[in-house]
C-alpha positions as CSV (number, residue, x, y, z in Angstrom):
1,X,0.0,0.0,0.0
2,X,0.9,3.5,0.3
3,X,4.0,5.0,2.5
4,X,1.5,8.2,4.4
5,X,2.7,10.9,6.6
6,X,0.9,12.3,8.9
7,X,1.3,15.5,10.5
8,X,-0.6,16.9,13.6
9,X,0.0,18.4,17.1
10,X,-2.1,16.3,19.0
11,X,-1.0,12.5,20.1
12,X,-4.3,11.7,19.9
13,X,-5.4,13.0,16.7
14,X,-2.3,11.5,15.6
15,X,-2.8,8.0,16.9
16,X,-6.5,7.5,15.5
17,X,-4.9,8.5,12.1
18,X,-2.3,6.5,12.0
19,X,-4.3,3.3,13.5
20,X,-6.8,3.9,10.6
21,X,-4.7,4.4,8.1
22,X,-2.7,1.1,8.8
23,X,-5.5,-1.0,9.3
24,X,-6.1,-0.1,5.8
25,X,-2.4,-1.5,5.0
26,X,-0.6,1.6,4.8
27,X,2.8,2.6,6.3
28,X,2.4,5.6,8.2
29,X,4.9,8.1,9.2
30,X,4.1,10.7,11.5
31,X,5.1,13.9,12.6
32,X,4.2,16.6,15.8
33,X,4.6,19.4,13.4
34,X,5.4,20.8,10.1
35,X,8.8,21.5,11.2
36,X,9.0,18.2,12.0
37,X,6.9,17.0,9.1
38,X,9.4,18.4,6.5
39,X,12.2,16.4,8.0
40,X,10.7,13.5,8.2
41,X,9.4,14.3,4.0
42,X,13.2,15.3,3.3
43,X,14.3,11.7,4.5
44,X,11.5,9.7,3.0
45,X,9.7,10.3,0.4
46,X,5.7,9.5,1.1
47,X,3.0,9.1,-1.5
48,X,0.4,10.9,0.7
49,X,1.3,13.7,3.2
50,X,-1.8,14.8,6.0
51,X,-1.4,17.7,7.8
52,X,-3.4,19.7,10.3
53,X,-3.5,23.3,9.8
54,X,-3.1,25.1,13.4
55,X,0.4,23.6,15.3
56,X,3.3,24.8,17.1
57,X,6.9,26.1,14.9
58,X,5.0,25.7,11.5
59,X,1.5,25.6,10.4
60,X,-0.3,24.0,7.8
61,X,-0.1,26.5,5.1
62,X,3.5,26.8,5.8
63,X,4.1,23.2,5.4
64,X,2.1,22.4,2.3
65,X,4.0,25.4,0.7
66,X,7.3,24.0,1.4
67,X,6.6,20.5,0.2
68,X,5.5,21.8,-2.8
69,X,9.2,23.7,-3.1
70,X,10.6,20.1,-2.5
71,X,11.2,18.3,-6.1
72,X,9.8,14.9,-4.7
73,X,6.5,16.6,-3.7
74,X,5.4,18.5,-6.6
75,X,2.9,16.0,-7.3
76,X,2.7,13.9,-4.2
77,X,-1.2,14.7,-3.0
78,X,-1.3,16.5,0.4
79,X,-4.8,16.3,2.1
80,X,-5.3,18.9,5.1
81,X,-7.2,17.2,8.0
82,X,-8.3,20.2,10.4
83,X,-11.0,21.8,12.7
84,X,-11.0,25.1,10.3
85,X,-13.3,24.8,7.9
86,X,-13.6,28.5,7.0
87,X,-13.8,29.3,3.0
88,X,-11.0,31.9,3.0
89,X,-8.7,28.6,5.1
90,X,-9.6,26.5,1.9
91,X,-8.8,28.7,-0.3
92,X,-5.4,29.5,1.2
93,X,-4.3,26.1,1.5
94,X,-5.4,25.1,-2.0
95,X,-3.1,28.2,-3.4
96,X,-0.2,26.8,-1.7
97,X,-1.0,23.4,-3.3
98,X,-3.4,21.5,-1.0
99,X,-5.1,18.5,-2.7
100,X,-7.8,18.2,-0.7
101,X,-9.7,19.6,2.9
102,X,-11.4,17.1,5.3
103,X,-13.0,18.6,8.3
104,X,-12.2,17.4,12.1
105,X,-13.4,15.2,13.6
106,X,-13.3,12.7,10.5
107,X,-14.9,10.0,9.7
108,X,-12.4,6.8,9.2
109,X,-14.2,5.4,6.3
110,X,-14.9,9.0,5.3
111,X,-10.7,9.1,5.4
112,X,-10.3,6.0,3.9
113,X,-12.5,6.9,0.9
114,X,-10.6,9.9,0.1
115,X,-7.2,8.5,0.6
116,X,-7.7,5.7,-1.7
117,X,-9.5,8.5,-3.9
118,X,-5.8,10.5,-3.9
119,X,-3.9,7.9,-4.5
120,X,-5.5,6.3,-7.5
């Protein structure tokens, strides 16, 4: 399956995330924050990259714009998975190159569904 990473602040947001996502099959890498997240993108290159939007040292935005810099993630979909849901959010993170927007709390299958949707 697919090689995911996963970025959010909370452990726990992280953990059901990561639990869903490999009961699917997938490998999933994850990340505290988009500082973080970047290193772990620079190291390994995933097929999918989940970020929240609102965390500590680098937001969202500021970590779907810097993927998008990287070579290996011009084209590598990156979903964001947060509680904004504002229009003027979406439309932010889709000019810095986010593929899609799911809305917290999520809906595994809901998750699932889109993920596989991504990837194809």
């Amino acid at each position: 399956m697919a090689n995911i990473l996963a970025v959010d602040d909370s452990p726990s947001m992280r953990k059901m995330v990561s639990f869903t996502l490999k009961e699917a099959g997938h490998h999933v890498i994850t990340a505290e924050n988009g500082e973080q997240g970047l290193a772990a993108a620079r190291a390994e290159t995933a097929d999918l990259v989940l970020t929240d939007i609102n965390m500590p040292t680098m937001d969202g935005i500021s970590l779907v714009k810097a993927l998008r810099d990287l070579p290996n993630y011009a084209h590598v979909p990156i979903l964001v998975l947060t509680t904004e849901s504002g229009a003027n959010k979406k439309m932010e993170g889709k000019h810095v190159g986010a593929t899609g927007w799911l809305v917290k709390p999520f809906n595994p299958e809901k998750l699932l569904e889109v993920v596989s949707k991504v990837l194809d």
